[in-house]
PDBQT receptor file of N, H, CA, C and O in Angstrom, charges set to zero:
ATOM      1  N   UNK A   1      23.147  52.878  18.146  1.00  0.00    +0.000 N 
ATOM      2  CA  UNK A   1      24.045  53.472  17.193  1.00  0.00    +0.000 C 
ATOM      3  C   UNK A   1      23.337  53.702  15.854  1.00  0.00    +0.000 C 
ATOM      4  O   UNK A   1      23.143  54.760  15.256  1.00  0.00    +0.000 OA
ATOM      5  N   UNK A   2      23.014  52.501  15.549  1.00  0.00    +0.000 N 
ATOM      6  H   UNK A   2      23.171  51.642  16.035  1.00  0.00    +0.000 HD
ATOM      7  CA  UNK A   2      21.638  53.334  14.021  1.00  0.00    +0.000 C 
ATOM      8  C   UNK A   2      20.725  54.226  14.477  1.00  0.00    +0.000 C 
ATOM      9  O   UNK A   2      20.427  55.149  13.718  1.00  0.00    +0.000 OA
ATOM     10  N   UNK A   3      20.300  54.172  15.364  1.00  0.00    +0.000 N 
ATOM     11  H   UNK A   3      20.542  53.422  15.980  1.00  0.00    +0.000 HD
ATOM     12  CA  UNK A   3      19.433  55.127  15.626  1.00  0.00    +0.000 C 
ATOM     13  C   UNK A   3      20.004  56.763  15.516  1.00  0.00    +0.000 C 
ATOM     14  O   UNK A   3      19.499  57.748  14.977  1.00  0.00    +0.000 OA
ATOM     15  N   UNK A   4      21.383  56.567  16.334  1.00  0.00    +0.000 N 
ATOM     16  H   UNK A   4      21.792  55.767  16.772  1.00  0.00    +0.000 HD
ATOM     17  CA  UNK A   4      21.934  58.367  15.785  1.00  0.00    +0.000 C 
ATOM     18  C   UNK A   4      22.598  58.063  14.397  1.00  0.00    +0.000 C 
ATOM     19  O   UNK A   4      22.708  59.013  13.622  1.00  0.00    +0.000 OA
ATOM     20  N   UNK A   5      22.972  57.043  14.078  1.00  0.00    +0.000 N 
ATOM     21  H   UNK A   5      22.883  56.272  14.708  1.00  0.00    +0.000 HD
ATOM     22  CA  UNK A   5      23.224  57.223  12.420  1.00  0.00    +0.000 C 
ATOM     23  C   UNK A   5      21.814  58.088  11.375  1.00  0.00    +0.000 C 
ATOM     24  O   UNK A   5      21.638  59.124  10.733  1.00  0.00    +0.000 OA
ATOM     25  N   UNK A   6      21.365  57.323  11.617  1.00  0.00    +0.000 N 
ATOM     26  H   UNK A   6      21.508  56.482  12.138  1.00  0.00    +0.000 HD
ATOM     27  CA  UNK A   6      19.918  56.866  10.901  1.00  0.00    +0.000 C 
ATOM     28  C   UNK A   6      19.515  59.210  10.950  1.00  0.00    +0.000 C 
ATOM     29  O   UNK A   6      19.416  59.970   9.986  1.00  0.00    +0.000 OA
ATOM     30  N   UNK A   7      19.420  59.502  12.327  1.00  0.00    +0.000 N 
ATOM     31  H   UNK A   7      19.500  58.884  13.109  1.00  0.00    +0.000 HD
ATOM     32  CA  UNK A   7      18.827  60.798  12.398  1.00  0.00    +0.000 C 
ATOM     33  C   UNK A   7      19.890  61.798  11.810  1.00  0.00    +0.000 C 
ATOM     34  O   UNK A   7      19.471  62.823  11.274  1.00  0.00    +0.000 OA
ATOM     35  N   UNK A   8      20.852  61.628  11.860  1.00  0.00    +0.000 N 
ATOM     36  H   UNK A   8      21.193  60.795  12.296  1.00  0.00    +0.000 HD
ATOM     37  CA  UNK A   8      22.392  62.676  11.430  1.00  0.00    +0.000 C 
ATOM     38  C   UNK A   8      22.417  62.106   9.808  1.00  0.00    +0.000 C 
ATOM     39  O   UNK A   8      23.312  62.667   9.175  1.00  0.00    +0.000 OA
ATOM     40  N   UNK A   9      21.602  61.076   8.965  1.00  0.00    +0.000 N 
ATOM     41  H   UNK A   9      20.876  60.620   9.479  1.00  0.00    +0.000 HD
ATOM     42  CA  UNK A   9      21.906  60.434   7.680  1.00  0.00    +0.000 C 
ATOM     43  C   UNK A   9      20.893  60.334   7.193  1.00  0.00    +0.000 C 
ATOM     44  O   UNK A   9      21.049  60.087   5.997  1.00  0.00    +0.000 OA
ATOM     45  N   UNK A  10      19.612  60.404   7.537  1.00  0.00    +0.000 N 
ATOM     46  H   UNK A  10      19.484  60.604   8.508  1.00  0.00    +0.000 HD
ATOM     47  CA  UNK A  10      18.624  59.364   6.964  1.00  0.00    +0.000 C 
ATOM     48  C   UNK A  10      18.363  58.342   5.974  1.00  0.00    +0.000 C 
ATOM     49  O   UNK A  10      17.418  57.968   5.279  1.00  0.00    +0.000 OA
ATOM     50  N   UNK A  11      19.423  58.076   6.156  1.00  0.00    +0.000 N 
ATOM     51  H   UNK A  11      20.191  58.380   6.720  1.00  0.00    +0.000 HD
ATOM     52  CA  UNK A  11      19.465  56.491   5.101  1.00  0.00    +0.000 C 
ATOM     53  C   UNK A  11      20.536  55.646   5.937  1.00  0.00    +0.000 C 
ATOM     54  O   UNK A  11      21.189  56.120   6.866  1.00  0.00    +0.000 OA
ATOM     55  N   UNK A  12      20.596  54.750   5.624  1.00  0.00    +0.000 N 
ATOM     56  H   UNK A  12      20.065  54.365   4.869  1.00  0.00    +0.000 HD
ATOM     57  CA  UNK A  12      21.499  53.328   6.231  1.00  0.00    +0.000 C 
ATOM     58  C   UNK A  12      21.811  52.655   5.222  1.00  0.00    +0.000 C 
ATOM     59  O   UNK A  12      20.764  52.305   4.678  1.00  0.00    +0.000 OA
ATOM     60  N   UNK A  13      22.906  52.194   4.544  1.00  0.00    +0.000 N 
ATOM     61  H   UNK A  13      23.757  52.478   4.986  1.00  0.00    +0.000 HD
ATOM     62  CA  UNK A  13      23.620  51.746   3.597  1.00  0.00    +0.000 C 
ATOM     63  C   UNK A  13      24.780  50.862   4.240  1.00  0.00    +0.000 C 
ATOM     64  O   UNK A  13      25.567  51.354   5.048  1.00  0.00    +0.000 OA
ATOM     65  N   UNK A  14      24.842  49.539   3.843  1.00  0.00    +0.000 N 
ATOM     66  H   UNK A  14      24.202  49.139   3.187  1.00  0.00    +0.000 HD
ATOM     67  CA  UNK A  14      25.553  48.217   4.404  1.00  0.00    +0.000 C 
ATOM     68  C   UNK A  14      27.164  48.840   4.426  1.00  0.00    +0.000 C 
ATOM     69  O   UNK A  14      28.052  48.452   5.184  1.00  0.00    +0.000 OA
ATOM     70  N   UNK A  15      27.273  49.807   3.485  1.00  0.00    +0.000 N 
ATOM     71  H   UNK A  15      26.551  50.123   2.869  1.00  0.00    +0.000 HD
ATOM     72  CA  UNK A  15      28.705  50.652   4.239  1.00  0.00    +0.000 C 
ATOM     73  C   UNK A  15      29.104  50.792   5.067  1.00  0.00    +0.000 C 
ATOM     74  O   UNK A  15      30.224  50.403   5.397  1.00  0.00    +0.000 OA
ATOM     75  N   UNK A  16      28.118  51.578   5.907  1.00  0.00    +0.000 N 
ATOM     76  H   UNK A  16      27.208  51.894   5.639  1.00  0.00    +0.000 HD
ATOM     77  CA  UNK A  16      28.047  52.678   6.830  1.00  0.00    +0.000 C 
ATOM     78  C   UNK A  16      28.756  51.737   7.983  1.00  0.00    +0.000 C 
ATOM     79  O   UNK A  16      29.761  52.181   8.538  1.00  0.00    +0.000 OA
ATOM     80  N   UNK A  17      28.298  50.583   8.307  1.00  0.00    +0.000 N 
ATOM     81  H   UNK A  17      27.482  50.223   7.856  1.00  0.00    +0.000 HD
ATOM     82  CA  UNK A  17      28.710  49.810   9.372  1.00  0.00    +0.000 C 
ATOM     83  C   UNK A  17      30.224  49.748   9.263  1.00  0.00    +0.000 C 
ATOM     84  O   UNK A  17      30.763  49.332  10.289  1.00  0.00    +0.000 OA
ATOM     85  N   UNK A  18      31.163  50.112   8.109  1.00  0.00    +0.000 N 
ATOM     86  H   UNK A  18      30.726  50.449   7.276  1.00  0.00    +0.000 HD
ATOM     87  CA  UNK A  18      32.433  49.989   8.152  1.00  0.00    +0.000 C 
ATOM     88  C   UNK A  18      33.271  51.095   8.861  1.00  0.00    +0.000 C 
ATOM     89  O   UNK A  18      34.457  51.123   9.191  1.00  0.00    +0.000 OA
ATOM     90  N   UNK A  19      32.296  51.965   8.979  1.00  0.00    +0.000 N 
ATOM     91  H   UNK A  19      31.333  51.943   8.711  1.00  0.00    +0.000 HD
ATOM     92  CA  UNK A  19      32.770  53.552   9.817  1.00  0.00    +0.000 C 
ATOM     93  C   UNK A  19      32.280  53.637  11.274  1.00  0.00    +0.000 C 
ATOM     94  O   UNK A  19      31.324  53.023  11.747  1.00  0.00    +0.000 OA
ATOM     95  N   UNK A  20      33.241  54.657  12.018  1.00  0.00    +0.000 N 
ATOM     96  H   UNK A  20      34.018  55.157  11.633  1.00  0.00    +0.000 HD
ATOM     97  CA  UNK A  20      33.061  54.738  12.923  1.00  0.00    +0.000 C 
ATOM     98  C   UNK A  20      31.396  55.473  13.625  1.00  0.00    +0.000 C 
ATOM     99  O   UNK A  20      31.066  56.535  13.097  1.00  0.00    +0.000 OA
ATOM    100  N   UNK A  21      30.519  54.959  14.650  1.00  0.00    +0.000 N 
ATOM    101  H   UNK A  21      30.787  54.097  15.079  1.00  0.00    +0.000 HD
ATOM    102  CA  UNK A  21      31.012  54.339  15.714  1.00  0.00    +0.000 C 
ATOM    103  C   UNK A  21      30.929  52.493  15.641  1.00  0.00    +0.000 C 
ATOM    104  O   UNK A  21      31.430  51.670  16.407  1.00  0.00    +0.000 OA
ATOM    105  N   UNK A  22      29.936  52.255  14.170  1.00  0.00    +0.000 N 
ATOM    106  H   UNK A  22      29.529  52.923  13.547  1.00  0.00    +0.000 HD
ATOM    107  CA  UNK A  22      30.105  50.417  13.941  1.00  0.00    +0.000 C 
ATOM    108  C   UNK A  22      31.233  50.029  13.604  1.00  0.00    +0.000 C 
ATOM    109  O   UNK A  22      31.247  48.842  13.279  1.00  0.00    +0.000 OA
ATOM    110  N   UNK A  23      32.260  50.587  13.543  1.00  0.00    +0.000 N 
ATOM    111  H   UNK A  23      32.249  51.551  13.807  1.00  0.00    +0.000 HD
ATOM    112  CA  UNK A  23      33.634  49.638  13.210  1.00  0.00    +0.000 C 
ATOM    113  C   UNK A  23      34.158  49.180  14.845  1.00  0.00    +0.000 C 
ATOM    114  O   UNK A  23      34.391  48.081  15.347  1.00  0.00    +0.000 OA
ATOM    115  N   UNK A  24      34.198  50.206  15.238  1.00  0.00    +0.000 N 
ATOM    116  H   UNK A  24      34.009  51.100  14.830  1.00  0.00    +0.000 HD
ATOM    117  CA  UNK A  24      34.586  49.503  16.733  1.00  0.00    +0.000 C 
ATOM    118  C   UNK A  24      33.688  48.514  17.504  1.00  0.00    +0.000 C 
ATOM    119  O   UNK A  24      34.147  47.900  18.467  1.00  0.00    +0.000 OA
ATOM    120  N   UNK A  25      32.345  48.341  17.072  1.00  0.00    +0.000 N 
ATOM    121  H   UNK A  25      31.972  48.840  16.289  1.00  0.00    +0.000 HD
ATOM    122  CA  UNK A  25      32.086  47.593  17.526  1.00  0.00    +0.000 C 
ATOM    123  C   UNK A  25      31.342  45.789  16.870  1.00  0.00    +0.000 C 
ATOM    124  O   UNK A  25      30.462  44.991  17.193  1.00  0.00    +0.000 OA
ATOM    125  N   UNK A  26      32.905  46.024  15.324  1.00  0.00    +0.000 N 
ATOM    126  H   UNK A  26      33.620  46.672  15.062  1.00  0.00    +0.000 HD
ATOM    127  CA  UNK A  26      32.845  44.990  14.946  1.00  0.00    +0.000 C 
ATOM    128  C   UNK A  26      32.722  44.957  13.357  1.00  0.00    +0.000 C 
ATOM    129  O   UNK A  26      33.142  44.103  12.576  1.00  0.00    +0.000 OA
ATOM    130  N   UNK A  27      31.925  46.305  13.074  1.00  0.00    +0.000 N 
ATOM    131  H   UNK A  27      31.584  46.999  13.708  1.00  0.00    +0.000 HD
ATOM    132  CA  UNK A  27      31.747  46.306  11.703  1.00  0.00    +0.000 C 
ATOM    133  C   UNK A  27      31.103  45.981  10.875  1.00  0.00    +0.000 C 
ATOM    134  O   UNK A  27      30.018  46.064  11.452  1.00  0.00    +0.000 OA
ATOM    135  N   UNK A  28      30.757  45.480   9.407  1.00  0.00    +0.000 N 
ATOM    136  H   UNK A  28      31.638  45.412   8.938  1.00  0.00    +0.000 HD
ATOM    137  CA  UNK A  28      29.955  44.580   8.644  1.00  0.00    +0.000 C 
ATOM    138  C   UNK A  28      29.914  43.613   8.909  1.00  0.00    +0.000 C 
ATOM    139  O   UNK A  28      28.851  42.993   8.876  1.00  0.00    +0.000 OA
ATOM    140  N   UNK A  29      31.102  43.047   9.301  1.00  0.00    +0.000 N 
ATOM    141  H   UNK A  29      31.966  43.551   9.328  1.00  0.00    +0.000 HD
ATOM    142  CA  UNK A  29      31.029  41.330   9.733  1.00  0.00    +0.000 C 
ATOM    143  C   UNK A  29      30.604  41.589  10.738  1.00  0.00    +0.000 C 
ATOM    144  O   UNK A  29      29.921  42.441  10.171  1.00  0.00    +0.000 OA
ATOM    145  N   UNK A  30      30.227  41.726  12.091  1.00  0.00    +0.000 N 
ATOM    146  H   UNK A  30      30.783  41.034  12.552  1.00  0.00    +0.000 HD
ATOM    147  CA  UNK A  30      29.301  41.582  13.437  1.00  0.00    +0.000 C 
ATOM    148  C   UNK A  30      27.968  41.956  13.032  1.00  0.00    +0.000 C 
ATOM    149  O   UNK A  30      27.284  40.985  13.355  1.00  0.00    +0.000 OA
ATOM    150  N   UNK A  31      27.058  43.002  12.393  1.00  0.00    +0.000 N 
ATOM    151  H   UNK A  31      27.614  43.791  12.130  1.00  0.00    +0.000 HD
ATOM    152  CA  UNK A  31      25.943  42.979  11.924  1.00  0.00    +0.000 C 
ATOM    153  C   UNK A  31      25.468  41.959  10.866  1.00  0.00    +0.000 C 
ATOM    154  O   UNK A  31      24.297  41.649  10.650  1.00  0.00    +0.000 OA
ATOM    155  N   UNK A  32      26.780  41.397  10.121  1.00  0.00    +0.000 N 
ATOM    156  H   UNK A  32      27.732  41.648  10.297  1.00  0.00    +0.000 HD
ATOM    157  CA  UNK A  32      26.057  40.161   9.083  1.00  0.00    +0.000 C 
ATOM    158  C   UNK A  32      25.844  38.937   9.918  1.00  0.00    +0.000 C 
ATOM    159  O   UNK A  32      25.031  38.054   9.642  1.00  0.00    +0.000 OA
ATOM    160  N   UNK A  33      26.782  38.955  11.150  1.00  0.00    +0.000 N 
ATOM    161  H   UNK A  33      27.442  39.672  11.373  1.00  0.00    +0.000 HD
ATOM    162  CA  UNK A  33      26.658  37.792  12.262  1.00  0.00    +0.000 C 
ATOM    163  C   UNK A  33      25.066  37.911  12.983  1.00  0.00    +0.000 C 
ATOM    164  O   UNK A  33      24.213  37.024  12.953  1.00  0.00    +0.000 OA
ATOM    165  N   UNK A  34      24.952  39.111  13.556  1.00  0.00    +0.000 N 
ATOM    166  H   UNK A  34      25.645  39.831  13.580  1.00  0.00    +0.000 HD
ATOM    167  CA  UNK A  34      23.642  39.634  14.230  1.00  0.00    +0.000 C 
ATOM    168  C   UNK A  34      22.231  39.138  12.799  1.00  0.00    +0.000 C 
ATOM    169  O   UNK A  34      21.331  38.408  13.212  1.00  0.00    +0.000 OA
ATOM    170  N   UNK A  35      22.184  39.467  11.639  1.00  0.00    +0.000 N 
ATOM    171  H   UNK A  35      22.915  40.060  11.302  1.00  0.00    +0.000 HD
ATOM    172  CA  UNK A  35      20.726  39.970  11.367  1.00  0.00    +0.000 C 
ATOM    173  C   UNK A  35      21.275  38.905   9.649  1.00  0.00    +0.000 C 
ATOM    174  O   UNK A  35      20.362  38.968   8.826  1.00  0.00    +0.000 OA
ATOM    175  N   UNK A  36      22.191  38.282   9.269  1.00  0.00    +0.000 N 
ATOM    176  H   UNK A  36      22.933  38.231   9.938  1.00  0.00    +0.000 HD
ATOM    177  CA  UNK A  36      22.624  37.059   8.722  1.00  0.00    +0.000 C 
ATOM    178  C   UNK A  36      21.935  37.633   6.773  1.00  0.00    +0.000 C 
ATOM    179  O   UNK A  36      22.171  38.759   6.336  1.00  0.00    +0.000 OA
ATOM    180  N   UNK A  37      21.378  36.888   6.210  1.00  0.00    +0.000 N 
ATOM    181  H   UNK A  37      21.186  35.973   6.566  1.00  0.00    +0.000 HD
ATOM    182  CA  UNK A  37      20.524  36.751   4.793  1.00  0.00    +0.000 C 
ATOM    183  C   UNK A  37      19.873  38.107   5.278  1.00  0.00    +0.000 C 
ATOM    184  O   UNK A  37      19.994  39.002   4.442  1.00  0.00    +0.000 OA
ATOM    185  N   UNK A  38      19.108  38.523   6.615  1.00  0.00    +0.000 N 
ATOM    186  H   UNK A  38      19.009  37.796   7.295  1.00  0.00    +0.000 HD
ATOM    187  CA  UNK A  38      18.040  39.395   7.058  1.00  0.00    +0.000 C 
ATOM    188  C   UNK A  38      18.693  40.874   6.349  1.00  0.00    +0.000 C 
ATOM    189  O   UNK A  38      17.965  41.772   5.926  1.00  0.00    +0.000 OA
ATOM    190  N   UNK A  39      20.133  40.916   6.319  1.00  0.00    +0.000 N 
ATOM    191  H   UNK A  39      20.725  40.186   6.663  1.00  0.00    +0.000 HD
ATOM    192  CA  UNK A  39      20.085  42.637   6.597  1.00  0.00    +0.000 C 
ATOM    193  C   UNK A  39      19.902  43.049   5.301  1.00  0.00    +0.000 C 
ATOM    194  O   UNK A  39      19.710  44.265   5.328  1.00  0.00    +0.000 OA
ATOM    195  N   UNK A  40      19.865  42.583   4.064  1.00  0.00    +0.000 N 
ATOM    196  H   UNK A  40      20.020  41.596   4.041  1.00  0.00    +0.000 HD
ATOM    197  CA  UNK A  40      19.835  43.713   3.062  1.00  0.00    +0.000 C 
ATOM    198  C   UNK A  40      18.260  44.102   3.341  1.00  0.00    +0.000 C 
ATOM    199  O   UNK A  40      17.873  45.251   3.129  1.00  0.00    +0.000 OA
ATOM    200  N   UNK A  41      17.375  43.082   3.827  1.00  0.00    +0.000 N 
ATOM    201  H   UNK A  41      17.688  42.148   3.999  1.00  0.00    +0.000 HD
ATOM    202  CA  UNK A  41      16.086  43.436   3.709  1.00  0.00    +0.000 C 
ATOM    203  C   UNK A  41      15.770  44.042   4.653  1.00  0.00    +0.000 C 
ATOM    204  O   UNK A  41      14.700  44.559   4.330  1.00  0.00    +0.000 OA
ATOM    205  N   UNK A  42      16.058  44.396   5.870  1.00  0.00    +0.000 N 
ATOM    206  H   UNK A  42      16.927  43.976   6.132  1.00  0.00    +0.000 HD
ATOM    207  CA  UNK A  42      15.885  44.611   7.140  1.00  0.00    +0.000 C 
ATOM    208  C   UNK A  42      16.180  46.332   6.632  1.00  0.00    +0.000 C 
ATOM    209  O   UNK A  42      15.296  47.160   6.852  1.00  0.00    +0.000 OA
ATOM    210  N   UNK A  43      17.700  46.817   5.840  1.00  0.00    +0.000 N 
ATOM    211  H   UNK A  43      18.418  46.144   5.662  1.00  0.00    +0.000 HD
ATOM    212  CA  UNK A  43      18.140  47.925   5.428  1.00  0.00    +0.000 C 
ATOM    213  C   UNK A  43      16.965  48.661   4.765  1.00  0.00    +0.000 C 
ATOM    214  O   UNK A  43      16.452  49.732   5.088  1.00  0.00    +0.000 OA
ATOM    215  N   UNK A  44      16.638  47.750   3.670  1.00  0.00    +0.000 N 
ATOM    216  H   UNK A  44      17.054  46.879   3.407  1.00  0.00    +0.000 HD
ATOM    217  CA  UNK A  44      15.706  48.191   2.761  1.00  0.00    +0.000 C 
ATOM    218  C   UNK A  44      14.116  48.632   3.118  1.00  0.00    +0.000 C 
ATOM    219  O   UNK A  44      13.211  49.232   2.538  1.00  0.00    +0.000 OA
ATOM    220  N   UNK A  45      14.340  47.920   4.529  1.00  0.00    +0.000 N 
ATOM    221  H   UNK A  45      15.075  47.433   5.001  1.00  0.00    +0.000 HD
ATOM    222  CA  UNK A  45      12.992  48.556   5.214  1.00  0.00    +0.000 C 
ATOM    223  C   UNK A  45      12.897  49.229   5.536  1.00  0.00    +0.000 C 
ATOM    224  O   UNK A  45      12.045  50.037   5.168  1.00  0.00    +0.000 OA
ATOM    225  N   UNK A  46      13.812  49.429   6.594  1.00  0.00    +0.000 N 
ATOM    226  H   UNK A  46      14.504  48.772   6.892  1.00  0.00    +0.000 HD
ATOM    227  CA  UNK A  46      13.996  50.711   7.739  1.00  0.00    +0.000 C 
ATOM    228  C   UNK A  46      14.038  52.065   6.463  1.00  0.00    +0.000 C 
ATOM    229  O   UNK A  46      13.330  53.071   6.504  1.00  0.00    +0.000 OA
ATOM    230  N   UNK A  47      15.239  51.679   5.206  1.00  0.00    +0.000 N 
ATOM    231  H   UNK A  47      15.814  50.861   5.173  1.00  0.00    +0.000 HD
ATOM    232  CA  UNK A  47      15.355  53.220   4.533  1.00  0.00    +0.000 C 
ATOM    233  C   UNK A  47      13.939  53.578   4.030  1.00  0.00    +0.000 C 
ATOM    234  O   UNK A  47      13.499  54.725   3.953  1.00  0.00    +0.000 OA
ATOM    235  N   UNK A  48      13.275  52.425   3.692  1.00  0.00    +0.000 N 
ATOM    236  H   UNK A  48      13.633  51.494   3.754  1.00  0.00    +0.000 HD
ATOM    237  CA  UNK A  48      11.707  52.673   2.976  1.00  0.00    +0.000 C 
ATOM    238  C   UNK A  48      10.725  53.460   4.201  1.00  0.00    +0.000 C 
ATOM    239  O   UNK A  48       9.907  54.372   4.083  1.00  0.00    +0.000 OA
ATOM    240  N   UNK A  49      11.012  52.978   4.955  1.00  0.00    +0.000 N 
ATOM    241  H   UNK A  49      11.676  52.237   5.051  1.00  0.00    +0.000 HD
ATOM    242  CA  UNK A  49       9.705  53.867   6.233  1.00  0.00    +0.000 C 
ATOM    243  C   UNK A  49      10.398  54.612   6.296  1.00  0.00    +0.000 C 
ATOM    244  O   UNK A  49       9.683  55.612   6.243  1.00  0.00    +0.000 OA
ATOM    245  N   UNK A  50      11.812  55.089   6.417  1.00  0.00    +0.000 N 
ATOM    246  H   UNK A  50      12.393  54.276   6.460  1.00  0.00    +0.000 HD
ATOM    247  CA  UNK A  50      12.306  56.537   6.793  1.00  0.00    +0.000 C 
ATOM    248  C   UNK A  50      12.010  57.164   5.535  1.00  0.00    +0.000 C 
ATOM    249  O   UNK A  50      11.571  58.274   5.837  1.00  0.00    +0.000 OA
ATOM    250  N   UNK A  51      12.018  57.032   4.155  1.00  0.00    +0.000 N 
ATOM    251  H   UNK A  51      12.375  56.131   3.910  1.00  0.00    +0.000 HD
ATOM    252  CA  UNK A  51      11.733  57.713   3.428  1.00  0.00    +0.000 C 
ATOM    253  C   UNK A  51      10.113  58.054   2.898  1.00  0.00    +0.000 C 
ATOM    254  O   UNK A  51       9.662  58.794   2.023  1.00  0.00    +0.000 OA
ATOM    255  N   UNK A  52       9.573  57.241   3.768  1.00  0.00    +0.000 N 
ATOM    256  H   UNK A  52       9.940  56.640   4.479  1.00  0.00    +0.000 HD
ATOM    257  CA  UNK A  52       7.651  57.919   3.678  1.00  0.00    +0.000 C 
ATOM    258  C   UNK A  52       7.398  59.279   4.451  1.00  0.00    +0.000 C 
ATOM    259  O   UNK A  52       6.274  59.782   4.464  1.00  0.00    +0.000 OA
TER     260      UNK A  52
């Protein structure tokens, strides 16, 4: 699902998980469960290599 976010957006913003298709499958709270302290930095990566 990030992956077709990510190509239709090129950026990923801790929002985004509140919209559909990540709300149905849980939302901000299930990715803060999955990737915990990790995701702002994990975000900040992925947008940094997508934006080189």
């Amino acid at each position: 699902m990030i992956r077709d976010h990510v190509a239709a957006n090129l950026v990923v913003e801790p929002d985004d998980f509140e919209y559909a298709p990540f709300a149905q499958k849980g939302g901000l709270g299930k990715v803060h469960q999955l990737f915990g302290n990790e995701l702002n930095r994990i975000i900040e990566e992925l947008n940094g290599a997508l934006a080189a």
